[in-house]
C-alpha positions in Angstrom: 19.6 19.4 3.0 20.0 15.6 2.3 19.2 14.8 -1.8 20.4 18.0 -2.9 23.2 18.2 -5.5 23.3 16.0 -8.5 19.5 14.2 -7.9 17.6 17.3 -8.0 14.6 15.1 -8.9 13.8 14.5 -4.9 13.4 18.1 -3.3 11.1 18.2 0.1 9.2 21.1 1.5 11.0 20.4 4.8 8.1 19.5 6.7 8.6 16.2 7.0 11.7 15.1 9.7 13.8 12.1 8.9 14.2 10.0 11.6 15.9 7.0 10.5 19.1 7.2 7.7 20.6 4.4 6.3 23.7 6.0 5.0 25.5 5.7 1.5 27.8 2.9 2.5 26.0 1.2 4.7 24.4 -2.2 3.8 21.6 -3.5 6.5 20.6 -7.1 6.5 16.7 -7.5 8.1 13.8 -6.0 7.7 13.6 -2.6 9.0 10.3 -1.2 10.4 9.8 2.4 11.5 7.2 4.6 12.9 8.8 7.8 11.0 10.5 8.6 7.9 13.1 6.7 6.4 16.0 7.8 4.0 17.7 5.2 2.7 20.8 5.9 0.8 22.8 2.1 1.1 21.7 -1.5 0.9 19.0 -3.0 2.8 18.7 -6.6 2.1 15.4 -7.2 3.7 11.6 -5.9 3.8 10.8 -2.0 4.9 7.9 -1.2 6.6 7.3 2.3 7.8 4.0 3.9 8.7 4.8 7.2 7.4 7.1 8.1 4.5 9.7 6.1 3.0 12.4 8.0 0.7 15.3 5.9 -1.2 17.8 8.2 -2.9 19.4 7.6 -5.9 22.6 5.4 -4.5 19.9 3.7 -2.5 19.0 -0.1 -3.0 16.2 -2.0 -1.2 16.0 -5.6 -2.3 13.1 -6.6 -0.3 9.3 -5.9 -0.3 8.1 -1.9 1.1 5.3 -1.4 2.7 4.6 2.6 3.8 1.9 5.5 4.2 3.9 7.5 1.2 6.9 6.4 -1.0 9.3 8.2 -2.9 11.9 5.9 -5.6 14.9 7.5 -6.8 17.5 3.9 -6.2 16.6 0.6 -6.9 13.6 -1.7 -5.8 13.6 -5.6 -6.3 10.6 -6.4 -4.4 6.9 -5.9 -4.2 5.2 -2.1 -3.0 2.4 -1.4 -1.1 1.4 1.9 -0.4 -1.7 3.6 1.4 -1.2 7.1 -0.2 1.1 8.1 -2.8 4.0 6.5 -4.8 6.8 8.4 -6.5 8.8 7.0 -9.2 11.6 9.6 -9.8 13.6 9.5 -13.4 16.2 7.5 -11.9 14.1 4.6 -9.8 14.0 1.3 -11.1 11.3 -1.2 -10.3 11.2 -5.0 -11.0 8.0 -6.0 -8.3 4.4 -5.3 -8.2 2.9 -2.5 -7.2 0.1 -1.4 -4.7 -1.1 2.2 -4.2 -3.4 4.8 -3.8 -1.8 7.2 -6.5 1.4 7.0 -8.6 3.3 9.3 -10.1 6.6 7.7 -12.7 8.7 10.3 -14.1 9.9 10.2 -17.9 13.2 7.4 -17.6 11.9 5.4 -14.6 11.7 1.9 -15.1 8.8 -0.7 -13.8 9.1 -4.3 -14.3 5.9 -5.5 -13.0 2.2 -5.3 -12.1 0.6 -2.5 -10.6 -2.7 -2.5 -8.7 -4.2 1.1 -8.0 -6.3 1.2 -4.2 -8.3 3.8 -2.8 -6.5 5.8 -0.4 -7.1 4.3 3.7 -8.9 1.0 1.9 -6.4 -2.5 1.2 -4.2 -3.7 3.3 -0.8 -4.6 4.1 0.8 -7.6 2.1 -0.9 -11.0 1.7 -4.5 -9.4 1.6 -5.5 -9.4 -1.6 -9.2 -9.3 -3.0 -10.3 -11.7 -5.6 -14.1 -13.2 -6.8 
């Protein structure tokens, strides 16, 4: 199984099926939008937007803003998060961005360099909707 060996931090039940994987030396410049889960274990140099679960392994880097259902961070995010349900900060992720979600979860050593904003899960949007009196 993918994320097995010396990041035992990520483990899935298996019930969730990777559809899209950004490989270890790969580097993709663009945003990326899925309808499935993405792995990332490369470079993307662009925004991620996937509607269900959005993984980034230890190697990974995304230096762009996310935007998923569920997110799990082991790699390293220079960007801005928004997530509907729940975001995972494993003991190797690293954060420098805001954050947006319904629940979060940072593991001892994770770092987060910014703000963080927690939503109720299904309310808030997407990025650029943001309420304020």
């Amino acid at each position: 199984m993918l994320g097995k060996g010396r990041n035992s931090a990520y483990t899935d039940d298996g019930r969730e099926k990777i559809s899209t994987l950004i490989g270890k030396e790969t580097t993709f410049d663009g945003d990326l939008t899925s309808a499935e889960t993405i792995r990332i274990d490369g470079v993307i140099n662009g925004n991620c937007t996937c509607e269900k679960k959005l993984i980034l392994s230890a190697d990974g880097q995304i230096k762009g803003n996310i935007s998923a259902q569920s997110v799990i961070i082991s790699g390293k995010v220079d960007g801005d998060i928004v997530v509907q349900g729940k975001l995972e900060i494993l003991s190797t992720g690293k954060i420098a961005g805001n954050i947006t979600a319904g629940s979060l979860v940072i593991d001892e050593g994770a770092a987060f360099d910014g703000r963080c904003t927690m939503s109720s899960a299904g309310s808030g949007s997407l990025f650029g909707d943001s309420k304020s009196e």
